[in-house]
C-alpha positions as CSV (number, residue, x, y, z in Angstrom):
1,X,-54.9,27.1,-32.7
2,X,-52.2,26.9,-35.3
3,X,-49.2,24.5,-34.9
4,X,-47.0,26.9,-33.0
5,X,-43.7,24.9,-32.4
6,X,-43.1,22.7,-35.7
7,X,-41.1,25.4,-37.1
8,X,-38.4,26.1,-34.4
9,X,-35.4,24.8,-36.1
10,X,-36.9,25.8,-39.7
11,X,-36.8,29.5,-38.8
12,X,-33.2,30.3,-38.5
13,X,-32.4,28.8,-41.9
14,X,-34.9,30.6,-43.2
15,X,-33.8,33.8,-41.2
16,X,-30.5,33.2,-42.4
17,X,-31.2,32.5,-45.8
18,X,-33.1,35.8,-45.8
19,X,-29.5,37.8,-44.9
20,X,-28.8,37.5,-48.9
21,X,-31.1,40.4,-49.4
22,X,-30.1,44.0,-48.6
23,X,-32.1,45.9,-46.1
24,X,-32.8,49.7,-46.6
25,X,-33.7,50.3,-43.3
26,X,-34.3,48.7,-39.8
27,X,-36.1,48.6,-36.4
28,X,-36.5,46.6,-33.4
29,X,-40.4,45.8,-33.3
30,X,-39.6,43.4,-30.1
31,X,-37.8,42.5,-26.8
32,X,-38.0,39.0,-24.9
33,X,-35.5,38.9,-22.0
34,X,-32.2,40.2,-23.3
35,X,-32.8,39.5,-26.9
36,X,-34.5,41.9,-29.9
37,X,-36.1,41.3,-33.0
38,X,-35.6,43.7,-36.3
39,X,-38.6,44.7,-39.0
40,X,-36.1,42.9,-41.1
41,X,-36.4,39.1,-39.2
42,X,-39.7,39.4,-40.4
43,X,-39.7,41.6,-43.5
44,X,-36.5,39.1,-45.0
45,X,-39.0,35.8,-44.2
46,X,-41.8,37.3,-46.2
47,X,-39.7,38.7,-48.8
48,X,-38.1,35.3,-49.3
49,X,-41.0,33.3,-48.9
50,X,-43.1,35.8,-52.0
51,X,-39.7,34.8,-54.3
52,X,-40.3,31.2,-54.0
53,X,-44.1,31.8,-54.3
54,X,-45.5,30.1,-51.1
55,X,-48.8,31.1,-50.5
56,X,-48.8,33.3,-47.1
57,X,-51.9,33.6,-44.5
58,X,-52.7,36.8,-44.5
59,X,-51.7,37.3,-40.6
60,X,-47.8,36.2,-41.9
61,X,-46.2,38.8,-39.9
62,X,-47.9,37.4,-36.4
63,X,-47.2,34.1,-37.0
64,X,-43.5,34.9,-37.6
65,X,-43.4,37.1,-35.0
66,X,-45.1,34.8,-33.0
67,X,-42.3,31.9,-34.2
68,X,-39.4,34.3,-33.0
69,X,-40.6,34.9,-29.4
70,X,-41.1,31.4,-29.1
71,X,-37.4,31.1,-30.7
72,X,-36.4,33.4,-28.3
73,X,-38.1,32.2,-25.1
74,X,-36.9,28.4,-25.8
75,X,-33.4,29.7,-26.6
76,X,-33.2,31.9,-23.2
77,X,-34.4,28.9,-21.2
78,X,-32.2,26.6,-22.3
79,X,-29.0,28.8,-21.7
80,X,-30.8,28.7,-18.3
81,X,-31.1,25.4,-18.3
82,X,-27.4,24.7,-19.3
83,X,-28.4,22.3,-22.4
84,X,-25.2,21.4,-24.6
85,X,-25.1,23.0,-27.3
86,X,-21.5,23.1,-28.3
87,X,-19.5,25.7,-30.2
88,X,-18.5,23.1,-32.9
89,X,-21.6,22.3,-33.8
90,X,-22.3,25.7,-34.1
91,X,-18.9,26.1,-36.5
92,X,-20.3,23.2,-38.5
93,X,-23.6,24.5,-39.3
94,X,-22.2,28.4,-39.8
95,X,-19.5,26.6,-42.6
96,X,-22.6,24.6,-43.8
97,X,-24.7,27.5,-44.7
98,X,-21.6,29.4,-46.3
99,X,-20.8,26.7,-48.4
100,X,-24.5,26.5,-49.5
101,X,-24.7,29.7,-50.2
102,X,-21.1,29.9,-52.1
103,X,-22.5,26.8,-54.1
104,X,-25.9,29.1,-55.1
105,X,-24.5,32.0,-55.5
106,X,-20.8,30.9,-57.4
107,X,-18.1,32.6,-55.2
108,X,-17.9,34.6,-51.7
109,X,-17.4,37.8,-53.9
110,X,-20.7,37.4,-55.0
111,X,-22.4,36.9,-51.6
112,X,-20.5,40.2,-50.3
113,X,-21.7,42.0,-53.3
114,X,-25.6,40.8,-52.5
115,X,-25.1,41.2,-48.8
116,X,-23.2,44.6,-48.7
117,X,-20.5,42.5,-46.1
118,X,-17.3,40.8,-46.0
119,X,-17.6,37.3,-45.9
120,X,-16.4,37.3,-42.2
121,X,-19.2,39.7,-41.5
122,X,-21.8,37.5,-42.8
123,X,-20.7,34.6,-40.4
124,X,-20.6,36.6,-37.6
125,X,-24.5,37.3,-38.3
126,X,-25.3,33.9,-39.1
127,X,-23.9,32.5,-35.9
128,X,-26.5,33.7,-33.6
129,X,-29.6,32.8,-35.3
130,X,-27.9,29.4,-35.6
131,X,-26.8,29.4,-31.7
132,X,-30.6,30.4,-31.1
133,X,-31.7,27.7,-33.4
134,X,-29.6,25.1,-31.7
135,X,-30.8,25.8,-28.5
136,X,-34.8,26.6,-28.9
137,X,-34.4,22.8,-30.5
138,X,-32.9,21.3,-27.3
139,X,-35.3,23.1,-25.2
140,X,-38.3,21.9,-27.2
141,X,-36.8,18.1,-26.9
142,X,-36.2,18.2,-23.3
143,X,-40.0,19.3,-22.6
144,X,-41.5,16.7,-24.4
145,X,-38.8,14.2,-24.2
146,X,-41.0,12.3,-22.3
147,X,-44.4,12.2,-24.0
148,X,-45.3,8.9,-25.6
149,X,-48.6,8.0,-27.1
150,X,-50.7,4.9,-26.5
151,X,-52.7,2.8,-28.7
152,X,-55.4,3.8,-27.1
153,X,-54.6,7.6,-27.8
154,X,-54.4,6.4,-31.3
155,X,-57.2,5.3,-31.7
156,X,-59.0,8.3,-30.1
157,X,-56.6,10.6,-32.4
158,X,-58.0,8.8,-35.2
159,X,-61.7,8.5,-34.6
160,X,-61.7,12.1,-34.3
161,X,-60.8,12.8,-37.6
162,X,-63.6,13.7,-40.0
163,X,-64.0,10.7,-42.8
164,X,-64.5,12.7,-45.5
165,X,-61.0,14.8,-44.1
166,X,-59.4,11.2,-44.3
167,X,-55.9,11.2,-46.6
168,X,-55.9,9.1,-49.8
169,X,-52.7,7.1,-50.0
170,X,-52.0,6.1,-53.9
171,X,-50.3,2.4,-53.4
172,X,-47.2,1.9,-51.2
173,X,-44.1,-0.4,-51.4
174,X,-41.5,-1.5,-49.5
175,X,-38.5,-2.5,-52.4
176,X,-35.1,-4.2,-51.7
177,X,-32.3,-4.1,-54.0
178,X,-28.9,-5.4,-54.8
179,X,-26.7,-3.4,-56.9
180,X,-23.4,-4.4,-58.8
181,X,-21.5,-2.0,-60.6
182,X,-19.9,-3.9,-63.8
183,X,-15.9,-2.9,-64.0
184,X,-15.2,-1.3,-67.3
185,X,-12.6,-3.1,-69.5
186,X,-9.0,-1.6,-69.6
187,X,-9.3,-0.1,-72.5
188,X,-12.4,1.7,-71.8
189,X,-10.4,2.6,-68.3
190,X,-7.2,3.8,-70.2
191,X,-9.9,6.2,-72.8
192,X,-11.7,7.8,-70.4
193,X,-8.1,8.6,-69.1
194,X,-6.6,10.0,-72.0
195,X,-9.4,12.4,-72.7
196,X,-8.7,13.5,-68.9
197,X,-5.1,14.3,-69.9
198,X,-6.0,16.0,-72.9
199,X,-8.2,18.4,-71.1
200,X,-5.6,19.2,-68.3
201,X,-2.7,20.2,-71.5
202,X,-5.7,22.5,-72.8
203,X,-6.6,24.0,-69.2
204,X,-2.8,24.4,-68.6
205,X,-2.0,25.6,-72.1
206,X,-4.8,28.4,-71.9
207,X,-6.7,27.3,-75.0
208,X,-9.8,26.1,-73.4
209,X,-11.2,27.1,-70.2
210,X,-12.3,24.5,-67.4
211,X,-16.0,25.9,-66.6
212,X,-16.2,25.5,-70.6
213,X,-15.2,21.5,-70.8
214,X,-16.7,20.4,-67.2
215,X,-19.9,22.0,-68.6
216,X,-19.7,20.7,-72.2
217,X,-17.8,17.0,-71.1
218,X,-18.0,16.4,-67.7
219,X,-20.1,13.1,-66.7
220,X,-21.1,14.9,-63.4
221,X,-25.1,15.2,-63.4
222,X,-24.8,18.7,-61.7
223,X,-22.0,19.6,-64.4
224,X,-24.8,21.4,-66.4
225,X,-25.6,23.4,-63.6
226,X,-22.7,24.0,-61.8
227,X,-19.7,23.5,-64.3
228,X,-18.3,20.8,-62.4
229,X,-17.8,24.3,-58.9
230,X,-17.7,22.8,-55.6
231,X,-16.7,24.1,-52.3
232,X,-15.0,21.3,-49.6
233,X,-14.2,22.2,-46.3
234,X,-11.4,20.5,-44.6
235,X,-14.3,19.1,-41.8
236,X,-16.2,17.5,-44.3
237,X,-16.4,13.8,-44.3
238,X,-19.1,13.4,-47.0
239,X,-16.8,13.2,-50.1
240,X,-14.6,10.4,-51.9
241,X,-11.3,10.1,-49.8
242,X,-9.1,10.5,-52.8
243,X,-10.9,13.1,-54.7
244,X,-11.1,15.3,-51.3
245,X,-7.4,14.2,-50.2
246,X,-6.3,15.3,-53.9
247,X,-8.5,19.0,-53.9
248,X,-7.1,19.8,-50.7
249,X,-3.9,19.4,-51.9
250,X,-4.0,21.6,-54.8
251,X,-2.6,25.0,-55.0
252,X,-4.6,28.0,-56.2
253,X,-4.9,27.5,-60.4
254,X,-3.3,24.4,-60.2
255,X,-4.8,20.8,-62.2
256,X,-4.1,17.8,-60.5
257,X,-3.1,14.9,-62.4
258,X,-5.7,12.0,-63.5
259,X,-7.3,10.4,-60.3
260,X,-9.8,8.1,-59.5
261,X,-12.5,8.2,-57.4
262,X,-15.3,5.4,-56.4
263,X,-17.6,7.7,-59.5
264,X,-14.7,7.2,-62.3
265,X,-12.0,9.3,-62.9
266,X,-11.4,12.8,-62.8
267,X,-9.5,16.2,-63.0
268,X,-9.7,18.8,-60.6
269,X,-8.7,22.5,-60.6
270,X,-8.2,24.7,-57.5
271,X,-9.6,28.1,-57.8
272,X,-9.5,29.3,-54.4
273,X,-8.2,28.4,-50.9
274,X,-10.1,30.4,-47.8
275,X,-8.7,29.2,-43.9
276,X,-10.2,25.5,-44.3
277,X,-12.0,25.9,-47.5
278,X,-11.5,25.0,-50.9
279,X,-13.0,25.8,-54.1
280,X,-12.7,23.6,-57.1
281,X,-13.7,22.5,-60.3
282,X,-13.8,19.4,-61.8
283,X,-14.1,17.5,-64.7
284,X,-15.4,14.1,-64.4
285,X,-15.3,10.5,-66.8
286,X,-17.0,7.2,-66.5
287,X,-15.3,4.9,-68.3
288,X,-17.5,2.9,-70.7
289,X,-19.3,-0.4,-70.1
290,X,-19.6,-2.3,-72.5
291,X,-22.2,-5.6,-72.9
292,X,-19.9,-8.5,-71.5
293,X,-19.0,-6.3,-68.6
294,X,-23.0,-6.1,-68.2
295,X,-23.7,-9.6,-69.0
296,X,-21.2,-10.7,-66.4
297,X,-22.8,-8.7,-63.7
298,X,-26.5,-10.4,-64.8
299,X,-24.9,-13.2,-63.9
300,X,-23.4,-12.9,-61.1
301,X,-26.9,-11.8,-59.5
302,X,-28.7,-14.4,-61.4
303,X,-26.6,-16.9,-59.3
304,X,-27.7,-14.6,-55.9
305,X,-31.3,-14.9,-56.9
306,X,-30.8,-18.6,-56.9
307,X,-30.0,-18.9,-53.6
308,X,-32.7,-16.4,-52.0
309,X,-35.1,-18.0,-53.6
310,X,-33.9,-21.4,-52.5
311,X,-33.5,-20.0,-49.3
312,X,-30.0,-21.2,-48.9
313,X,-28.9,-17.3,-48.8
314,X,-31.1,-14.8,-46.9
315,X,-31.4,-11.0,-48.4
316,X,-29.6,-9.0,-46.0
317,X,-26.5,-11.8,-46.3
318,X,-26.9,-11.3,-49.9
319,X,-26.9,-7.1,-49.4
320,X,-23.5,-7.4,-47.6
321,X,-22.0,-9.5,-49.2
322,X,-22.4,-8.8,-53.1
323,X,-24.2,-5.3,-53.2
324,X,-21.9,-2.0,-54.5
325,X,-24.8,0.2,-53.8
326,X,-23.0,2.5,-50.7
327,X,-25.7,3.7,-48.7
328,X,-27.3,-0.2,-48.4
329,X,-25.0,-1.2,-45.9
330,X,-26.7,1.1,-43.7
331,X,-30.6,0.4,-44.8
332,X,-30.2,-3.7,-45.2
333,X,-30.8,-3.5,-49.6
334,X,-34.1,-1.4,-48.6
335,X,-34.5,1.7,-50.7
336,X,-35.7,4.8,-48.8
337,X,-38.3,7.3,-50.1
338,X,-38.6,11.1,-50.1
339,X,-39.3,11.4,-46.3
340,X,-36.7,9.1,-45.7
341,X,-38.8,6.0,-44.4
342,X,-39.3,2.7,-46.3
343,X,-41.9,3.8,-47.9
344,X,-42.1,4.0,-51.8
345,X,-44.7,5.5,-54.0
346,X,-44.9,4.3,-57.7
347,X,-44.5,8.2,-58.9
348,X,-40.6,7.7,-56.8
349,X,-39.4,5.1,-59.0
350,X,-37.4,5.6,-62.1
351,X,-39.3,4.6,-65.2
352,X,-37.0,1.6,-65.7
353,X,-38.4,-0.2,-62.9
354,X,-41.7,0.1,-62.7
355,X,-42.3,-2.5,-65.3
356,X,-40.1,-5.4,-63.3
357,X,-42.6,-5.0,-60.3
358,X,-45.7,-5.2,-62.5
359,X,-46.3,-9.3,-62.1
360,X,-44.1,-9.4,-59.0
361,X,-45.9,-10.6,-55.7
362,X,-44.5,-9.6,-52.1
363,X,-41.8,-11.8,-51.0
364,X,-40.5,-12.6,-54.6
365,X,-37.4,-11.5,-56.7
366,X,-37.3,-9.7,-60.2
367,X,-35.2,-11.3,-63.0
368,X,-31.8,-9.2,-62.8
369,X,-31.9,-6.1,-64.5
370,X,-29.1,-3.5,-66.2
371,X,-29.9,0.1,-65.3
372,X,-28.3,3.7,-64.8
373,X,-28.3,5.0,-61.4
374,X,-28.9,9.0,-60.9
375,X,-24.8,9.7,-61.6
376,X,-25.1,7.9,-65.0
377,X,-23.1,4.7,-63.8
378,X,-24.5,2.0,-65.7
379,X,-25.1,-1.3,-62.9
380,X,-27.4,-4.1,-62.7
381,X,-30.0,-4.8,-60.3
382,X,-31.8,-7.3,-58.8
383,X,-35.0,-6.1,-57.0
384,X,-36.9,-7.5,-53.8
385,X,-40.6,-6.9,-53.2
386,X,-41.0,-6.8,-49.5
387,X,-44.6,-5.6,-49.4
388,X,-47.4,-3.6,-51.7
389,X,-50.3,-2.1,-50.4
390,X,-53.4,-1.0,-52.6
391,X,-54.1,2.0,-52.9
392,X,-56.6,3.1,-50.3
393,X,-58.3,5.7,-47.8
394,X,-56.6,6.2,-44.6
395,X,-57.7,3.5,-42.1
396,X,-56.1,2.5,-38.5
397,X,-55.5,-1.4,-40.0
398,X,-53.0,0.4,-42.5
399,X,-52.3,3.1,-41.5
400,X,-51.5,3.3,-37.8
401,X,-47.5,4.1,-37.5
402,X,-48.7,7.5,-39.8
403,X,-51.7,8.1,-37.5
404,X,-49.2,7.5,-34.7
405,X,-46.8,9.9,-35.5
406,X,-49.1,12.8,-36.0
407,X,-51.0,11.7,-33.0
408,X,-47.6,11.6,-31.2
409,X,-46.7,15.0,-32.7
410,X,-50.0,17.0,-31.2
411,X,-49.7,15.5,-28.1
412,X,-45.9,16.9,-28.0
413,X,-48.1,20.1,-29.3
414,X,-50.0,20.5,-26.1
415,X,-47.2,19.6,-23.8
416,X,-45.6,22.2,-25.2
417,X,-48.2,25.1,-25.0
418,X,-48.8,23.8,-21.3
419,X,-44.9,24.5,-20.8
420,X,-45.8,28.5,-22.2
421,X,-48.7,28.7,-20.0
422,X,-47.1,28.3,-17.3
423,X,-43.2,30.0,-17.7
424,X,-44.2,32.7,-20.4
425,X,-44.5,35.3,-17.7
426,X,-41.6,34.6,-16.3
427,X,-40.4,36.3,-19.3
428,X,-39.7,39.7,-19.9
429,X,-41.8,40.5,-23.2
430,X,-42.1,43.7,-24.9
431,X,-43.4,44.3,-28.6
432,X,-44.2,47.2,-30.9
433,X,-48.1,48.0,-30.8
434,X,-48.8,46.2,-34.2
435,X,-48.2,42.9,-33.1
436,X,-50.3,43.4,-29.7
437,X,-53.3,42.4,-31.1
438,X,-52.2,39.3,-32.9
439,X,-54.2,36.5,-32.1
440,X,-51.5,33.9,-32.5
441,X,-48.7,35.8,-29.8
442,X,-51.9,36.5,-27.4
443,X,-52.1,32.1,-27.5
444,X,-48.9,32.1,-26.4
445,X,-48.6,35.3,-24.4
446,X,-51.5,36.8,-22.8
447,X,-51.2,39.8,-20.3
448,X,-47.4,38.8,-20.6
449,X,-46.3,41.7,-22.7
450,X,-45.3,44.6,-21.2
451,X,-46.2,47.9,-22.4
């Protein structure tokens, strides 16, 4: 049987993604309890799905259909069940997606010109799915909440899997790093400033546009894309204080003055104010480092280095203590790959360092190192081999936190379709006659659908 529950929380984003495409016309193919479900829940998935090119079984329509009574039956018994799910979070995740989509698409008016709504229209139909979302996802924890896995189970999981089925892993490590951000000199500062100013008397005097220099000057990496357009909500918590403090601010057309944030220094424009929204556009400057600024730095962590080799300092001390890197305060120096765990393929590396870990053994240091991080700050770092695996086929010695999880995960599976066993006719099911024969709703279903 196909996973039937992994994609719970994926299908309202999806689903609501999907509202950015005009319908011509619409049925309800579906009932469970008090709830329908439109042609166009469906039709707008596969649509959307055929734009990005994913490849699509060729029973698509049952398994979404499928996903949305599940959706639906989760979502009906947690309301049941009175599981918090709280209208802020809800608020959160509606302004979310309409910030998204104002950030894809360049302006509300846009979105109401793809969507055939007002603005306020399109958050009204958002909420729902959202709400449903929300709540199939509490459901789902609380019936597996307790399901653990044992070694044992493991090792069953494992042995069951055919060897020639068995995943090649290229080689793994597990990198620490401390990061220091040289300070530019003051004239470098007071440059990168001046050019700021000069842009604001050309915005404000009407001789050159701001999408024009943001896009042509600005230091932001998404400035090519974007022109510098973002929209901040006054929720948000994500953002520099000053540079948020100093958009929300603004009034509509106005520049603010030269400011600077923890990136460099900027100038913003306001181009729209909606309730607790803001629109802007920015135009950002890193102020030049130069080789003493950089040489100072290499020092600095040469000295660090010292010590954790000595083992006078140890290297989380060292993280919190010297690093500039943000985010390592929160992982202990250790860098985080794609799927968020420690993790970290060679093909996830910037090109600069792949070369210092070459002749570096677990447990050593790489000579400190100047780079530029992804926003074009120029730092210097001094890198920390924790561990490197070879690179291998899938084996329990190696292996066994991955084979856990998954083996964890289809255990969760089966709890799950117990749970619709046994409740789905308590349900009140009723779908349109093309989906009757679907062989992933009659897994879940059986006789429950009503004719």
């Amino acid at each position: 049987m196909k996973k039937i529950f992994t994609v719970i929380a994926l299908l309202a984003v999806v689903f609501v993604q999907a509202q950015t495409k005009k319908i011509v016309a619409d049925k309800i193919i579906g009932v469970v309890g008090d709830r329908i479900m439109l042609k166009s829940d469906i039709d707008n998935q596969i649509n959307d799905a055929k734009s990005k090119d994913y490849e699509l079984p060729p029973d698509a329509s049952c398994y979404l259909m499928q996903q949305l009574i599940i959706n639906k039956m989760l979502a009906i018994q947690a309301e049941k069940d009175s599981l918090p799910v709280s209208d802020e979070e809800i608020e959160a995740d509606v302004d979310n997606r309409i910030r998204y989509f104002i950030q894809q698409y360049g302006s509300k008016e846009v979105i109401e010109q793809i969507t055939g709504k007002t603005i306020y229209q399109f958050r009204e139909e958002m909420r729902e799915p959202i709400k449903e979302s929300k709540l199939a996802t509490a459901m789902r924890g609380k019936i597996v909440e307790n399901v653990k896995i044992t070694p044992t189970e493991v090792r069953a999981y494992f042995n069951k899997i055919p060897k020639d089925s068995l995943a090649f892993y290229e080689t793994e490590l597990e990198i620490g790093e401390i990061v220091v951000y040289p300070k530019a000199g003051r004239e470098m500062e007071e440059y990168a400033q001046e050019e700021l100013k000069e842009f604001k008397r050309q915005v404000e005097s009407g001789s050159k546009k701001m999408e024009f220099l943001a896009s042509q000057y600005s230091e932001d990496p998404a400035a090519k894309e974007n022109a510098g357009l973002y929209v901040l909500n006054r929720n948000d918590n994500q953002w520099d204080p000053t540079f948020f403090n100093t958009a929300m601010s603004l009034k509509e057309g106005q520049v603010s003055r030269v400011i600077k944030s923890k990136f460099g220094y900027h100038i913003i424009q306001c181009l729209s104010k909606n309730g607790d929204e803001v629109t802007v556009r920015h135009i950002l400057k890193i102020p030049r480092i130069n080789e003493p600024d950089i040489k100072d730095a290499i020092n600095k962590l040469d000295t660090v280095r010292s010590k954790l080799i000595a083992g006078t300092l140890k290297f989380g001390e060292a993280v919190s203590k010297y690093s500039d890197e943000e985010n390592s305060k929160f992982t202990a120096g250790m860098m985080r790959g794609k799927d968020g765990t420690s993790i970290i393929y060679i093909d996830d590396l910037d090109k600069e360092m792949v070369p210092l870990l070459e002749k570096l053994k677990p447990g050593e240091f790489a000579q400190p190192t100047a780079f530029t991080d992804p926003q074009g700050k120029k730092g210097v770092r001094l890198i920390y081999l924790v561990s490197r695996t070879a690179p291998h086929r899938e084996n329990i010695e190696n292996d066994y936190s991955k084979i856990a999880g998954r083996a964890l995960e289809e255990k969760k599976e089966k709890e799950l379709q117990k749970w619709f066993i046994k409740n789905s006719n308590t349900f009140y099911v009723q779908i349109e006659d093309e989906y009757k024969d679907c062989a992933p709703i009659k897994a879940i279903l059986g006789t429950t659908v009503k004719n």
